[in-house]
N, C-alpha and C positions, 0 to 999 in steps of 0.2 A: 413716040407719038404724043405721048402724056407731054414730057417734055417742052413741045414746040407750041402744043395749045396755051402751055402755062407763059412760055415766053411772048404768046401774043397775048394773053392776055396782061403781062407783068407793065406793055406799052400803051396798054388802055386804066389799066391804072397807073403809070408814071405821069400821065396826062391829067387824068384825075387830081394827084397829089400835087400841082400845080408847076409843073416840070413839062418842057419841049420834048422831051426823048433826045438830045443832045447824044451824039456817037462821041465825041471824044475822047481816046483814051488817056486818060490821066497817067503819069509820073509815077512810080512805083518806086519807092527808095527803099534800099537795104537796112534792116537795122544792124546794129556792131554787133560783133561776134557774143559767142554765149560765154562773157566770162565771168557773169558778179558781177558786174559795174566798177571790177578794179585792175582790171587788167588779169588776174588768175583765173586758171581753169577752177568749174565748179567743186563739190567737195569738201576744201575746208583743211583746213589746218587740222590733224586728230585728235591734237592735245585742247581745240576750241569750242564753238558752238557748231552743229550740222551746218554743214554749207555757208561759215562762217555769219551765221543770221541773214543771209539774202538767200530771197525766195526769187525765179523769174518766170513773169506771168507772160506764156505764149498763148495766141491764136490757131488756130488747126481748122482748114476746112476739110470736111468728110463727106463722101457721098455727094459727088457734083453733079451725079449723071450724066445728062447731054451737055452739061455747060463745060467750054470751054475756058471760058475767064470767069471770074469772081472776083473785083475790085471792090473795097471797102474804103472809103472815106474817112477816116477818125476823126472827130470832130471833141471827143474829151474823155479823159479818163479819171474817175474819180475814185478812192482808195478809202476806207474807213477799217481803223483796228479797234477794236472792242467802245465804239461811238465815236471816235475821235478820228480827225483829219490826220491821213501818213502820207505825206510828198511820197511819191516816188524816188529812188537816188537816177532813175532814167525813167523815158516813156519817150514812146514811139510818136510819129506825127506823119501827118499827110494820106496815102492809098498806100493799101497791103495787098498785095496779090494773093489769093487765099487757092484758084484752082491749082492743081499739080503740084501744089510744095509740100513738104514735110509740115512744117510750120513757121509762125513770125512771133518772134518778140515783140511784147505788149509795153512790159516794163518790167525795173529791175526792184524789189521792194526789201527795205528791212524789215525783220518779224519779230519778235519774242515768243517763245514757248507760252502755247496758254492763251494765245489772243485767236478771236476769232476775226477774220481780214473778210470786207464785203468789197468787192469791185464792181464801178458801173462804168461800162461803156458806151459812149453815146458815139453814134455815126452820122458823118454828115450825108453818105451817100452810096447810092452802090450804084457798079457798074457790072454786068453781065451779057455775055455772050455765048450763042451756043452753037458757032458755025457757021448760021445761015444770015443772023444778024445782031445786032448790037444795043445794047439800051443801059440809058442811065438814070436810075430810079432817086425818088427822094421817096425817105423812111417817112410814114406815118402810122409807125410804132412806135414805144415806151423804147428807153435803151435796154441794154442786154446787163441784167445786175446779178453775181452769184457770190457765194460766202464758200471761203476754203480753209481750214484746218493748217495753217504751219505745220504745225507735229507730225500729220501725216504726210507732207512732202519726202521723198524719199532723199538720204544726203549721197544717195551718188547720181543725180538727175538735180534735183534742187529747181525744179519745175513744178508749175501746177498747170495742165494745158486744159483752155477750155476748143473743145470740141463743140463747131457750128455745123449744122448737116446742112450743106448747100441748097441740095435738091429742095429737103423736104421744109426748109424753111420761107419756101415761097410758095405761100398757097392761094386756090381760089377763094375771091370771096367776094358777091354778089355776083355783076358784072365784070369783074377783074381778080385781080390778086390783091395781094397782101403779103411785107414781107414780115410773118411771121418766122423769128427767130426759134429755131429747134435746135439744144446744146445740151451738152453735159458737162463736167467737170470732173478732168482725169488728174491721179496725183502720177 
């Protein structure tokens, strides 16, 4: 029940935030397989560095509740290692389907031991669904920005997944919602 009141209210604020409610569903593209950005499985060579110095930043939705879909928009991703600009060697683009998967490749990143790595994710949009009907929101939040430790990546994963709680990141607020992002970051 909580569910359905949030998803009517999510189209009284997609209205608010200066959006039609547009149903459309968007184009969901795979991103390439988890290899490093080199064609190898994770890991690493044992005579080299952990996970051969690539760390890869997935997405993970958790706790969808009633919803069905959960499309994200990406709209940019921006990478900082100890203040400085780190290109990605990969980064994802377009809608990420986040209900029902394991998870999605964000990007694929070189590290050094010792650097602290800040990632911000800016979205252009979401799209959610929970059966009965459909809505497509525009964010009028901050993007999603967290700081992760290389060293404690494990080297047989060579992941750091950040964890978005679907549900509970769509909350009321006033008259409508708000999509407040609720996440963690797992190594």
């Amino acid at each position: 029940m909580r569910r359905a009141s949030s998803l009517a209210a999510i189209a009284a604020f997609a209205i608010a935030c200066g959006r039609d409610g547009d149903v459309t569903r968007r184009d969901v593209r795979e991103p390439p397989a988890d290899d490093g950005g080199d064609g190898a499985p994770g890991g690493g060579d044992p005579q080299g560095p952990a996970c051969r110095g690539l760390v890869t930043v997935r997405l993970r939705g958790v706790d969808q509740g009633a919803l069905a879909t959960f499309d994200v928009a990406l709209a940019a991703l921006d990478v900082e290692a100890n203040g400085a600009t780190l290109p990605p060697r990969w980064s994802a683009s377009g809608t990420l389907a986040l209900a029902g998967v394991e998870s999605r490749k964000l990007a694929v990143l070189a590290s050094t031991p010792g650097e602290t790595v800040e990632v911000t994710l800016r979205l252009a949009g979401i799209h959610a669904c929970d059966g009965a009907r459909c809505l497509d929101l525009d964010l009028c939040t901050a993007p999603i920005s967290f700081r992760f430790d290389p060293d404690r990546v494990s080297p047989e994963r060579c992941h750091v997944v950040l964890h978005l709680d679907l549900a509970d990141s769509v909350q009321p607020l006033g008259d409508g919602v708000a999509f407040l992002p609720r996440f963690s970051v797992h190594y």
